[in-house]
C-alpha positions in Angstrom: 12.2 -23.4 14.9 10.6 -23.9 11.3 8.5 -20.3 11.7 11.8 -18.5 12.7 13.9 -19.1 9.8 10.7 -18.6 7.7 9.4 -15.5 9.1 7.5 -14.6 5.2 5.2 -17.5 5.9 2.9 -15.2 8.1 2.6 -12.3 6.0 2.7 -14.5 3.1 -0.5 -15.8 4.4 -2.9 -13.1 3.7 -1.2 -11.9 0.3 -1.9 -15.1 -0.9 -5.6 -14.7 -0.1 -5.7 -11.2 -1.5 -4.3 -12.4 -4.4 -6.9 -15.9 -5.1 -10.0 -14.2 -4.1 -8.8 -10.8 -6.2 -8.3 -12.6 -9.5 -10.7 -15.8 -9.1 -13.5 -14.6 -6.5 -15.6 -13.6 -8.8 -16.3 -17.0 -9.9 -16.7 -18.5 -6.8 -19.5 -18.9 -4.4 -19.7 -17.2 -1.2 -18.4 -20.1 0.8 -15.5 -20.0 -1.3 -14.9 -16.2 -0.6 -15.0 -16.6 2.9 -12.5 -20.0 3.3 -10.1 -18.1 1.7 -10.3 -14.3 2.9 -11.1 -15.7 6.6 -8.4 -19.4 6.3 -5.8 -17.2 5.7 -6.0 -14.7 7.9 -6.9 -17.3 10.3 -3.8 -19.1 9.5 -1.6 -15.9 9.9 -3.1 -15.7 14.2 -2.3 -19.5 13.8 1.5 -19.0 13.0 1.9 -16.3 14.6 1.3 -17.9 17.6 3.8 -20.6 16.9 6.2 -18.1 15.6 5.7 -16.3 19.5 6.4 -20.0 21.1 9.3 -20.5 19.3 10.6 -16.8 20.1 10.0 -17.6 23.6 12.2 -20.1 23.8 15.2 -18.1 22.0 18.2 -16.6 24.5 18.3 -13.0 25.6 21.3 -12.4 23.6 19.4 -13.6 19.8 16.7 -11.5 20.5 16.0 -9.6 18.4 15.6 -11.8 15.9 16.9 -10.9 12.5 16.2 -13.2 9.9 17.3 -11.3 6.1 16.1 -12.5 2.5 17.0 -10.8 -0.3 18.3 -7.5 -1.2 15.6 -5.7 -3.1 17.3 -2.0 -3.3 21.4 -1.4 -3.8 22.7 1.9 -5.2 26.0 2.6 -4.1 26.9 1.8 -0.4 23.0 2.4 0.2 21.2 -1.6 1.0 17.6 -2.4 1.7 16.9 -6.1 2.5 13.8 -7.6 2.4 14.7 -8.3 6.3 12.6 -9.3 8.8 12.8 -9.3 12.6 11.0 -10.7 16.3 11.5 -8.9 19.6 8.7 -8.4 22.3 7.2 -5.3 20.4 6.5 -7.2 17.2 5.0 -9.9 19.4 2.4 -7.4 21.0 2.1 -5.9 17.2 1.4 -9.5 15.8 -1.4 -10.5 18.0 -3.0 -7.4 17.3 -3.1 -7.4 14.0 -3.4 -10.8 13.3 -5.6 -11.8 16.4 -8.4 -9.1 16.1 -7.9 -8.6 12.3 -9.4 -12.8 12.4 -11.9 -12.0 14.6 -12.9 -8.9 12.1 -13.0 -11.1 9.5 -15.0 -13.8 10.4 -17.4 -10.6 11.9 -17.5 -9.3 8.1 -19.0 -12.5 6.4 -22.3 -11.6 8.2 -22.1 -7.7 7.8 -21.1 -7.8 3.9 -23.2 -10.3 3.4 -25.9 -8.8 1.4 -23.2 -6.2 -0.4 -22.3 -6.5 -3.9 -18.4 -6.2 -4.3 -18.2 -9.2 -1.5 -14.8 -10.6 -3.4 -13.2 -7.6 -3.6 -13.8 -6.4 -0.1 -11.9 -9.7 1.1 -9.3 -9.0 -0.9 -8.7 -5.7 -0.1 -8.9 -6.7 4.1 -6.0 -9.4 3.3 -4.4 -7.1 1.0 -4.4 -4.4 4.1 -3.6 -7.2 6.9 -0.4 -8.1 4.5 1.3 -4.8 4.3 0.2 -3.9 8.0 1.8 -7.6 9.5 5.2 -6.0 7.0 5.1 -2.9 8.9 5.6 -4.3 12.1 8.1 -7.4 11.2 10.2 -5.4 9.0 13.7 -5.0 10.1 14.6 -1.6 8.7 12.8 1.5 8.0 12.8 0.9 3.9 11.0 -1.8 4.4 8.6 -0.1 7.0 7.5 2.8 5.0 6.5 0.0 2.3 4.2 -1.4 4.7 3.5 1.9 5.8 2.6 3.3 1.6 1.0 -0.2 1.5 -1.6 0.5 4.5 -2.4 3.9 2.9 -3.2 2.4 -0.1 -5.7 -0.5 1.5 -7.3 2.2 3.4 -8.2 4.3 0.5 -9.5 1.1 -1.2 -11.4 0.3 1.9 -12.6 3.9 2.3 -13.9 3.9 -1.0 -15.1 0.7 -1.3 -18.3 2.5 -2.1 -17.1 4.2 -4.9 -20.0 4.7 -6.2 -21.0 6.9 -3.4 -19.3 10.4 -3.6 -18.9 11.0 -0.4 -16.7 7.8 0.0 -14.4 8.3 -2.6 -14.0 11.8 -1.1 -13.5 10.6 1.8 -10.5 7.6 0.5 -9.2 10.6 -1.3 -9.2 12.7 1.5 -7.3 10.0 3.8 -4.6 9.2 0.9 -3.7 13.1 0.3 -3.5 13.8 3.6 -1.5 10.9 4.9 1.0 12.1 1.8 1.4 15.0 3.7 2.8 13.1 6.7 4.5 10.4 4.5 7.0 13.5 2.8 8.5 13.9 6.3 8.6 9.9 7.1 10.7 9.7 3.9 13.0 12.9 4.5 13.6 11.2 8.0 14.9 7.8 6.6 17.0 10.2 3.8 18.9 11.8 7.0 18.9 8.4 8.9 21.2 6.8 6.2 23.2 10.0 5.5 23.7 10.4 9.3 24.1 6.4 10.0 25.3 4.8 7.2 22.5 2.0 7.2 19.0 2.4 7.8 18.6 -1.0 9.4 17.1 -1.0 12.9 20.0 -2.7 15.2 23.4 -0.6 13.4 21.1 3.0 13.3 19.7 2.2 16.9 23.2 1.6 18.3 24.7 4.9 16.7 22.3 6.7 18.1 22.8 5.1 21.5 26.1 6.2 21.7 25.3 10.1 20.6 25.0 12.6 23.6 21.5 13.7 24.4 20.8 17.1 23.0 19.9 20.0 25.1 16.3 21.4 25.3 16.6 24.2 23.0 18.9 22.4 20.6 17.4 21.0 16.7 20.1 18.7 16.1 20.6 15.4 14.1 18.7 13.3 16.3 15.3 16.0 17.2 15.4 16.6 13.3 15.1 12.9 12.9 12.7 12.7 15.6 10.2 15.6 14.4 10.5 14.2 10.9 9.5 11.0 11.6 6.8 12.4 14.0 5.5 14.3 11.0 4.8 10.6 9.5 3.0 9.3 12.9 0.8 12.6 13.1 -0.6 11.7 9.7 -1.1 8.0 9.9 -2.3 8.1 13.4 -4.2 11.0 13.3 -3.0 13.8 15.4 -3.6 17.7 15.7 -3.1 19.1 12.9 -3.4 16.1 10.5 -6.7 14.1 11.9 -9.4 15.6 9.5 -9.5 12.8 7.0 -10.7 9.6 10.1 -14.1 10.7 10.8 -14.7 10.9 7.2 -13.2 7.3 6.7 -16.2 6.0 8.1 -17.5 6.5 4.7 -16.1 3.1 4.4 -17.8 -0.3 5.3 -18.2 -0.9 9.5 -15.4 -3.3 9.8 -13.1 -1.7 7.9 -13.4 0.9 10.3 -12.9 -1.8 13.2 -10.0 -3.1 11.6 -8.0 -0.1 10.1 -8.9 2.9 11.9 -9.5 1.6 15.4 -7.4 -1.3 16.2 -4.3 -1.5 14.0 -3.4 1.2 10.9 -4.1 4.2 12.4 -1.7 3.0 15.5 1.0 2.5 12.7 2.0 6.0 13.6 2.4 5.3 17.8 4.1 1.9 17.0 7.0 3.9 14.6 7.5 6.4 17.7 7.7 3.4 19.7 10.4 1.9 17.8 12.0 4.8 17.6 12.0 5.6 20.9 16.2 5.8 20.8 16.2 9.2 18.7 13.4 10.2 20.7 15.2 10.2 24.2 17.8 11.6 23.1 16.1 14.8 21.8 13.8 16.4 24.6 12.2 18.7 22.4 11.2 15.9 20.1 9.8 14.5 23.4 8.0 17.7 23.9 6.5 18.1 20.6 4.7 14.0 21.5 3.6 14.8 24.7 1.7 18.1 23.8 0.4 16.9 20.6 -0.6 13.9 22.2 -2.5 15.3 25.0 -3.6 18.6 23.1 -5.8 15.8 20.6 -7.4 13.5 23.2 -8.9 16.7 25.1 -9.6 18.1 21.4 -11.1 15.2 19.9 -12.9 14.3 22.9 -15.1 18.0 23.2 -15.6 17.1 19.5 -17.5 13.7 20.4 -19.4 15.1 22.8 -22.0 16.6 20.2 -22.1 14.3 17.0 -25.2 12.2 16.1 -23.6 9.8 14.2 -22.7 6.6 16.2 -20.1 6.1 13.7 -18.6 9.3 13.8 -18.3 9.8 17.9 -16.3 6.3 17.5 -13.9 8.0 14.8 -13.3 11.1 17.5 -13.0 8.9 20.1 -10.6 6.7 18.4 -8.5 10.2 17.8 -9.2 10.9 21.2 -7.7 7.9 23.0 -4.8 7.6 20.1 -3.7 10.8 21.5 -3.8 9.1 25.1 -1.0 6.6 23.7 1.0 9.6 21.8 1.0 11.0 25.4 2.4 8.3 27.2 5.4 8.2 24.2 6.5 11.4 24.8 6.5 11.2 28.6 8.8 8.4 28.1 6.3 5.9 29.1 6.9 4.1 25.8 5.2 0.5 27.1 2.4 2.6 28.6 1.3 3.4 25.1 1.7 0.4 23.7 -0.6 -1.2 26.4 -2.8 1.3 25.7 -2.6 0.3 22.0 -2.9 -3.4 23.3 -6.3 -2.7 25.3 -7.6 -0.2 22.7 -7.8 -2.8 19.9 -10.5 -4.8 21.9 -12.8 -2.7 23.2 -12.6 0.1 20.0 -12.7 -2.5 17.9 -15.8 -4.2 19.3 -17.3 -0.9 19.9 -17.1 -0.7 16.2 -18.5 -3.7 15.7 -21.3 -3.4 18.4 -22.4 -0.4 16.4 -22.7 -2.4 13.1 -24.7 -4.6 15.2 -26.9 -1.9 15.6 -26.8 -0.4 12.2 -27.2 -3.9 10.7 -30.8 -4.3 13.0 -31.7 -1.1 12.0 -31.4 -1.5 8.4 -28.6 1.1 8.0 -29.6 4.1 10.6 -26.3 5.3 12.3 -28.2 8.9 13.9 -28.2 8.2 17.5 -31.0 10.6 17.3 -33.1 7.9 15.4 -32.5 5.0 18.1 -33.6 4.2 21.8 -34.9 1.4 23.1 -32.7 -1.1 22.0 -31.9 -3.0 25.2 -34.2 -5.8 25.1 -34.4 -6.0 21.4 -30.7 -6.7 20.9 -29.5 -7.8 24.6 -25.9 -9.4 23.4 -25.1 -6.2 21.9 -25.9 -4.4 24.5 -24.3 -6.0 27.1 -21.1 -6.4 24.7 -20.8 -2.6 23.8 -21.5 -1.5 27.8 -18.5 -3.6 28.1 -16.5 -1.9 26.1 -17.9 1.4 27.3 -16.6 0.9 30.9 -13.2 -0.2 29.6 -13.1 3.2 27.4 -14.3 5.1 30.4 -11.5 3.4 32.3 -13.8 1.6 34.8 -11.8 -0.4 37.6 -10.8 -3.7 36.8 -11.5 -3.5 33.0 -8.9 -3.3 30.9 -8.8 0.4 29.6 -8.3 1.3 33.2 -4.9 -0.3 33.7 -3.9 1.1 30.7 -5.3 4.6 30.8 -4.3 4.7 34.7 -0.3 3.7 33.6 -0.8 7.2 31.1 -2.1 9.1 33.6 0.6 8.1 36.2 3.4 8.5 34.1 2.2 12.1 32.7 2.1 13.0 36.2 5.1 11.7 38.0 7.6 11.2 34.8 10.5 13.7 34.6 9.1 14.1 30.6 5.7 14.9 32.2 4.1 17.8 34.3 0.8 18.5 35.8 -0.6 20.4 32.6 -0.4 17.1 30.4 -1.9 15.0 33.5 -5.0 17.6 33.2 -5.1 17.5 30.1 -5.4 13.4 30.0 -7.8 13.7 33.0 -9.9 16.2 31.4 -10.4 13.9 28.4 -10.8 10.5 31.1 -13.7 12.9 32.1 -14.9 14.1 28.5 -15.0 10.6 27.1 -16.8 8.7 29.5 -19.6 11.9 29.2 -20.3 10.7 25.7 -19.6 7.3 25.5 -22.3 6.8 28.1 -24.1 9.4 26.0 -23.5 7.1 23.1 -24.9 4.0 25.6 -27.9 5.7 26.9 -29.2 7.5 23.3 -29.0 3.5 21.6 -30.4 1.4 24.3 -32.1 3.4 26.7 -35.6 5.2 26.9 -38.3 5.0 24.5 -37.9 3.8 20.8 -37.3 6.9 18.5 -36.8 4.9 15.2 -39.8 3.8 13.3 -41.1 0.5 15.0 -43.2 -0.6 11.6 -39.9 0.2 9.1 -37.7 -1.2 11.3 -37.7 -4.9 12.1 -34.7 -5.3 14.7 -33.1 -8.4 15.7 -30.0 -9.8 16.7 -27.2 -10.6 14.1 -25.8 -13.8 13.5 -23.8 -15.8 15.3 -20.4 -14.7 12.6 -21.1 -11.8 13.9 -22.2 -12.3 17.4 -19.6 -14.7 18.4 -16.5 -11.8 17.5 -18.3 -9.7 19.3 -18.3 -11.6 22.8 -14.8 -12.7 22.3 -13.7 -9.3 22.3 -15.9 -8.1 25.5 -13.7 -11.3 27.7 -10.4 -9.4 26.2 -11.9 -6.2 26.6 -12.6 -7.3 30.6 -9.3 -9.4 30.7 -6.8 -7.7 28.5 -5.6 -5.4 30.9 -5.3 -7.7 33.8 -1.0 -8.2 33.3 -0.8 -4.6 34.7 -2.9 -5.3 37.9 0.2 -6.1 40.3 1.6 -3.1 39.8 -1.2 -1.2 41.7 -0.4 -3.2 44.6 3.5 -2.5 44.9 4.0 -5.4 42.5 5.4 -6.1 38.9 3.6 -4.9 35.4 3.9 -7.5 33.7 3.5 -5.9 30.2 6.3 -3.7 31.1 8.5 -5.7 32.2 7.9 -7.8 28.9 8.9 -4.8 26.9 11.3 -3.7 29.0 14.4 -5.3 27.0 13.0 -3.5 24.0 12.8 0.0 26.0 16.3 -0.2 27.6 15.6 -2.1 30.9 12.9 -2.6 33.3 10.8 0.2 35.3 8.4 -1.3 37.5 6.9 0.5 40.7 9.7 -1.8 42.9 11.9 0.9 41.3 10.2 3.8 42.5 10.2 5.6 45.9 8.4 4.0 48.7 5.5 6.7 48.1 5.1 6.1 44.4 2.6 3.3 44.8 0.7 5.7 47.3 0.4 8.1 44.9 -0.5 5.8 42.1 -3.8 4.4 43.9 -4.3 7.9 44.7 -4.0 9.7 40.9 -6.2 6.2 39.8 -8.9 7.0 42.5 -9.1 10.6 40.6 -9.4 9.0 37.6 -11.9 6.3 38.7 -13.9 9.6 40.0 -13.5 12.0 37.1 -14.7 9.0 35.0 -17.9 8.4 37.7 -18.6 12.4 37.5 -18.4 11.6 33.3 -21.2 8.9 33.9 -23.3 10.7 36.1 -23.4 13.9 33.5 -24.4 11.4 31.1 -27.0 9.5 33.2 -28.8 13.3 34.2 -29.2 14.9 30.5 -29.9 11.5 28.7 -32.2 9.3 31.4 -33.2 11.7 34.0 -33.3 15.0 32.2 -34.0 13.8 28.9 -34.9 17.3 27.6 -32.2 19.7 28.9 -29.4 18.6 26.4 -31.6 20.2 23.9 -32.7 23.1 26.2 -29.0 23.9 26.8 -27.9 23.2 23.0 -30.2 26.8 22.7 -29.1 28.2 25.7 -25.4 28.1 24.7 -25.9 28.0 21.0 -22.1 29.3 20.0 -20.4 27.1 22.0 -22.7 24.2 20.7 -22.7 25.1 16.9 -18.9 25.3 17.5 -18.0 22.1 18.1 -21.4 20.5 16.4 -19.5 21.4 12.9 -16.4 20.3 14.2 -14.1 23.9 15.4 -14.6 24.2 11.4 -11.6 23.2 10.8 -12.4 21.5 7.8 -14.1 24.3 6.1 -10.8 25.7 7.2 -8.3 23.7 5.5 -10.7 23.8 2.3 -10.3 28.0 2.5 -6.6 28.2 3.1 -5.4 25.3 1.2 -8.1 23.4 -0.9 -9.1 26.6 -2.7 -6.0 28.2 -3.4 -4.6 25.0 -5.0 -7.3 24.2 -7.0 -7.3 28.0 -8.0 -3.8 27.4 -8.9 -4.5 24.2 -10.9 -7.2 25.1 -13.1 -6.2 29.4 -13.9 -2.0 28.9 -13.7 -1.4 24.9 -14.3 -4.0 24.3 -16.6 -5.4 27.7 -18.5 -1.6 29.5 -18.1 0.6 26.3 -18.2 -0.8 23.8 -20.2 -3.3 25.2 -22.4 -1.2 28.6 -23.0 2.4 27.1 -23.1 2.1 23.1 -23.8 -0.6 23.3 -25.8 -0.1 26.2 -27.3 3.7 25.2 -28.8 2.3 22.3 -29.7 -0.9 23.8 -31.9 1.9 26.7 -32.7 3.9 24.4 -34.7 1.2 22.6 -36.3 -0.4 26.0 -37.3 2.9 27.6 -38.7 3.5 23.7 -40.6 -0.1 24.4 -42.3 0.0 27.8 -43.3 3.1 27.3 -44.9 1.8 23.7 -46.8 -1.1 26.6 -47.7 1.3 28.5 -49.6 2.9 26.1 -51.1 0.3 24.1 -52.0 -0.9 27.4 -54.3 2.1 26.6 -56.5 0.6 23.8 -57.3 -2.4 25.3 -59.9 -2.5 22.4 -62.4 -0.9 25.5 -65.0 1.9 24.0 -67.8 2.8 27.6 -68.6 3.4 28.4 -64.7 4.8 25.2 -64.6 7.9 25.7 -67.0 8.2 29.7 -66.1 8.9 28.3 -62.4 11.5 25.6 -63.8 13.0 28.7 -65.6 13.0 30.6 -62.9 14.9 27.4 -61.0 17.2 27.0 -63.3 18.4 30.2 -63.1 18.9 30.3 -59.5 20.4 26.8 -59.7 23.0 28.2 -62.5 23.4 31.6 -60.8 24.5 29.9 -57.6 26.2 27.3 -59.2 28.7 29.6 -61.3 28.4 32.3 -58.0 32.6 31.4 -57.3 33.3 32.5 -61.1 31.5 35.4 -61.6 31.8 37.1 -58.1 35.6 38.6 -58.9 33.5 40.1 -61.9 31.3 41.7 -60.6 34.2 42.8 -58.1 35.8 44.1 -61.0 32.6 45.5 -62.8 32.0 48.2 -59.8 
C-alpha cells in the first residue's frame, strides 16, 4: 500500500521533469530531453497503475481515499490542505491523463524533432501534466482551482509556444483572458461553498449538501447559485456557448499540444468539476437545466461550424467543442457516468485524430488546408487506416467505442426525467452533422486525386515514435468502449456500475422497465442511421459529386459565408467588448487617469519644487552689497518677531 499513503509520488513525477529539463535541458542532448520529459511521464501511467491495484483492493467503506499532507492556507477557521484523495472517478481521470498524456509524449519526440525550443516544450507538457494529474487527485476545491490556474497557465505556454509568431501569442492570450472570465465565477463559487459549509473539502461540503432539500424549479437558492457559479468555471475551461472562442485559435500551438490539452484532458477539466459536483447539481434543477441546454445548444453549434472550415486542425478544434458539449449534455440530464465515458472514449480517438493529422501535416511539410491534400491513401496507409478509425468511433459507428458512449447520451437525453425530446434532437442532429464532416475531413485527405504539389511535397510515413502512439490509440479507440456493450443487451454497464458509488448508487438497464432495453436498441438504430445518412452526404459531395460542394457554396452563399467566418462571433466579441475596453484603456486609464492625474501630480510637484528653486536661486547673484542689505533685512524680521510679545501692548496703546 506504498502508493496510497504516498499519493504526491505520481504528480511529483512529472514536476520533477518539468523542473530538470527547464533549468538543465539546454545543456543536454536530445536523448537526454526525451529520458526525462517521456521517463517521467512514463513513470506517472506506471504508478498510477499501481496506485489503481492497490485502490482495488481497499473496502467499500475507505473509499474514498483521503490521504492529507500539509496545511498550506489557515486564516481564521478557514483550512486548505494540500490533501489528496482516490475514488473510481479519479481512477478513470488518472488513466487519462496519465495514460494518453505518455503516449502523447513519446508521439512529440518525432513531431518536435526538428523545432528549436525542444527543452522547453518538454517542460512545459510535464509542467501541464503536473497541475492537470492535481486537479483530479485533489481533495478539496482550493486545491482544485490550483490545478485548475495551473492548467491555464501550461496552455498559454503551450499556445504560445511560438511566440514568435503573432498569431500564437494572440491566440495563448486569448485562451488565458477568456478562461479568467470563467475562473471569477469558479472562485466566487468556492467563497460561498465555505461560507455556506464551513469547509471546502469534498467529503464534509458533499454531505451538507446531501442533507439540504432539493430546490424547486424556479427557485435560485444556495445550492443553484453554487451550481451556476461553478458552471461559469466549466463553460470557460471546457469550452461552452458563450465562452468557446479562444480553442480553435489554440491550435496556434504545436499539434500535440493540441492532442493533449485541448482534446483529451484540460479542456474536459470543466465536465470532470460538474461531475464532482454532481451533489449541488441534483439538488438544483435549474442548475441542471442551464448543463443540459448549454450542453446540447454547443455540439449542434459547433458541429454546423465544422462543417465548412479548411483547416484540418481547426474542424478538430470545433469538433472537439462539439462532442465536449455531448458530455455537458449527458451531466445535466443526470447521466453523470454517461459523460464521463464519453470523456473516457473521447480521449482516444480525438486525441489520435489530432495526432493522425500531424501525421499528415508532418508528410506535407506543414500544409494543414484540406483544400491542399488528396490522395493520401497509399502514400501514408497507417495513417490512414488509424484516423478512419477514429472517424467511425467519432461518427458513433457500431461496435467502436464512441458509439457506446454517444448511444448512453443519446438514451439518457431521451428517456431521463432531466431530459426531453428537444435535447435528444439536438444531440441527434449533431450525431448527424459530425459524421457529415468528419468523413468530409476523411475523403478531402485521402481520397481522389492529389491537390498538393507532388514535386514540393515529398510525403512519407512518420516514424515509428510517432507511428506506434498512433496504432495504440486506434485498439483503444475500437476497444475502449467495449465495458458498455452488455447493457444493449439487457445486461450490466460496466463503466456505470464502476462509478456508481461515486454517483449515489447503481442505474443499470436491470433497473429500468422491461421496455427500456427495447427502446434503447431502437433510439441506437436511429443513431446508427442518422450517422449512415451523415456518411453518405459526405461520400456524394466529396467522391461522387466532387464539384457540387462548390456549386452549392454559390448557390447558398449567405448561409455558407455565415458559418465559413464562424456566426462572426468573434468579430463580435472584439465590437462589443474588445473595442470598448481598449477604448477605455488607452483615452480614460491611460490619457485621463494616468497621464492627466498620476502623472500629472507627480510632474505637478516637481514643477512647482523647480519654479520655486528658480526664484530662490535669483537671490543668490554673487552681490556683497545685496548680500548684507538681505541680512539687514533678516535681522530685522528676526528682532521684530523676536521682541513681537513686548511691543504688541504698545502699539495697543499707541492707537
Amino acid at each position: 500500500m506504498l502508493l496510497l499513503h504516498h499519493l504526491w509520488i505520481i504528480p511529483a513525477l512529472p514536476l520533477l521533469g518539468a523542473a530538470l529539463n527547464g533549468l538543465f535541458g539546454a545543456r543536454w542532448s536530445k536523448r537526454e530531453i526525451d529520458a526525462v520529459g517521456v521517463g517521467t511521464a512514463g513513470l506517472a501511467f506506471a504508478a498510477a497503475l499501481e496506485l489503481i491495484r492497490e485502490f482495488s483492493r481497499l473496502p467499500a467503506d475507505q473509499i474514498p481515499w483521503v490521504k492529507p499532507y500539509f496545511s498550506w492556507i489557515i486564516a481564521g477557521n478557514f483550512r486548505a490542505g494540500f490533501d489528496l484523495q482516490i475514488d473510481q472517478l479519479t481512477v478513470v481521470m488518472l488513466l487519462v491523463v496519465t495514460g494518453v498524456g505518455w503516449i502523447i509524449h513519446i508521439y512529440s519526440t518525432g513531431y518536435m524533432a526538428h523545432e528549436g525550443g525542444y527543452p522547453r516544450f518538454f517542460a512545459y507538457m510535464n509542467l501541464f501534466m503536473f497541475f492537470m494529474l492535481v486537479l483530479v487527485m485533489a481533495a478539496n476545491y482550493p486545491l482544485l482551482f490550483v490545478g485548475w490556474e495551473g492548467v491555464g497557465l501550461s496552455s498559454y505556454l503551450l499556445i504560445g509556444f511560438y511566440f514568435l509568431k503573432k498569431s500564437a501569442s494572440d491566440a495563448g492570450k486569448k485562451a488565458f483572458i477568456v478562461n479568467r472570465i470563467g475562473d471569477f465565477g469558479f472562485m466566487l463559487a468556492i467563497f460561498l461553498i465555505f461560507r455556506t459549509f464551513g469547509s471546502a473539502d469534498f467529503e464534509p461540503v458533499f454531505h451538507g449538501a446531501a442533507r439540504m432539500p432539493v430546490e424547486s424549479g424556479g427557485q435560485i437558492g444556495l445550492l443553484t447559485t453554487i451550481s451556476l457559479l461553478l458552471l461559469a468555471g466549466a463553460i470557460g475551461k471546457s469550452a461552452q456557448l458563450p465562452l468557446y472562442v479562444w480553442l480553435p485559435d489554440a491550435m496556434e500551438g504545436p499539434t500535440p499540444v493540441s492532442a493533449l490539452i485541448h482534446a483529451a484532458t484540460m479542456v474536459t477539466a470543466g465536465v470532470y468539476v460538474v461531475a464532482r459536483s454532481h451533489v449541488f447539481y441534483l439538488h438544483a434543477p435549474m442548475a441542471m437545466t442551464a448543463v443540459a441546454v448549454i450542453g446540447g445548444l454547443t455540439a449542434l453549434y459547433a458541429a454546423t461550424i465544422g462543417l465548412v472550415q479548411t483547416d484540418i486542425k481547426r474542424v478538430l478544434a470545433y469538433s472537439t467543442v462539439s462532442q465536449l458539449g455531448y458530455m455537458f449534455l449527458a451531466c445535466g440530464v443526470g447521466a453523470f457516468s454517461a459523460g464521463i465515458f464519453h470523456l473516457f472514449t473521447h480521449a482516444f480517438f480525438k486525441a489520435l485524430l489530432f495526432l493522425a493529422a500531424g501525421s499528415v501535416i508532418h508528410a506535407l511539410g506543414g500544409e494543414q488546408d484540406l483544400r491542399r491534400m488528396g490522395g493520401l491513401r497509399q502514400k501514408i496507409p497507417w495513417t490512414y487506416w488509424t484516423m478512419l478509425m477514429a472517424t467511425l468511433a467519432i461518427a458513433g459507428a457500431p461496435g467502436l467505442s464512441g458509439f457506446f458512449s454517444k448511444d448512453t447520451i443519446l438514451f439518457q437525453a431521451r428517456v431521463s426525467p432531466y431530459g426531453s425530446s428537444l435535447l435528444w434532437t439536438l444531440g441527434l442532429s449533431a450525431a448527424l452533422l459530425t459524421a457529415f464532416y468528419m468523413f468530409r475531413l476523411v475523403f478531402l485527405t485521402f481520397h481522389g486525386a492529389p491537390r498538393y504539389d507532388a514535386h514540393a511535397a515529398h510525403v512519407h510515413e512518420p516514424p515509428k515514435n510517432m507511428l506506434v502512439p498512433l496504432v495504440v490509440l486506434a485498439i483503444f479507440s475500437v476497444a475502449g468502449g467495449w465495458m458498455a456493450a452488455p447493457a444493449l443487451f439487457g445486461g450490466v454497464d460496466y463503466f456505470e456500475h464502476y462509478l456508481a458509488p461515486v454517483f449515489e448508487g447503481p442505474k443499470t438497464l436491470e433497473s429500468l422497465p422491461v421496455e427500456g432495453n427495447g427502446l434503447e436498441l431502437l433510439l441506437a438504430g436511429v443513431a446508427v442511421g442518422v450517422a449512415a445518412l451523415g456518411f453518405l452526404a459526405a461520400w456524394w459531395f466529396y467522391i461522387r459529386r466532387p464539384q457540387t460542394p462548390e456549386r452549392l457554396a454559390e448557390t447558398i452563399h449567405a448561409p455558407y459565408t455565415l458559418l465559413f467566418h464562424k456566426y462572426y462571433v468573434d468579430e463580435l466579441y472584439d465590437l462589443l467588448f474588445v473595442r470598448p475596453l481598449v477604448w477605455a484603456s488607452t483615452r480614460l486609464l491611460w490619457r485621463v487617469v494616468d497621464e492627466g492625474a498620476v502623472d500629472g501630480s507627480v510632474n505637478g510637484v516637481a514643477h512647482t519644487a523647480r519654479r520655486l528653486g528658480d526664484r530662490v536661486r535669483r537671490l543668490h547673484s554673487g552681490n556683497t552689497r545685496s548680500y548684507a542689505a538681505w541680512v539687514v533685512v533678516g535681522a530685522v524680521l528676526f528682532t521684530t518677531l523676536f521682541l513681537w510679545p513686548l511691543l504688541r501692548p504698545l502699539v495697543w496703546t499707541v492707537r
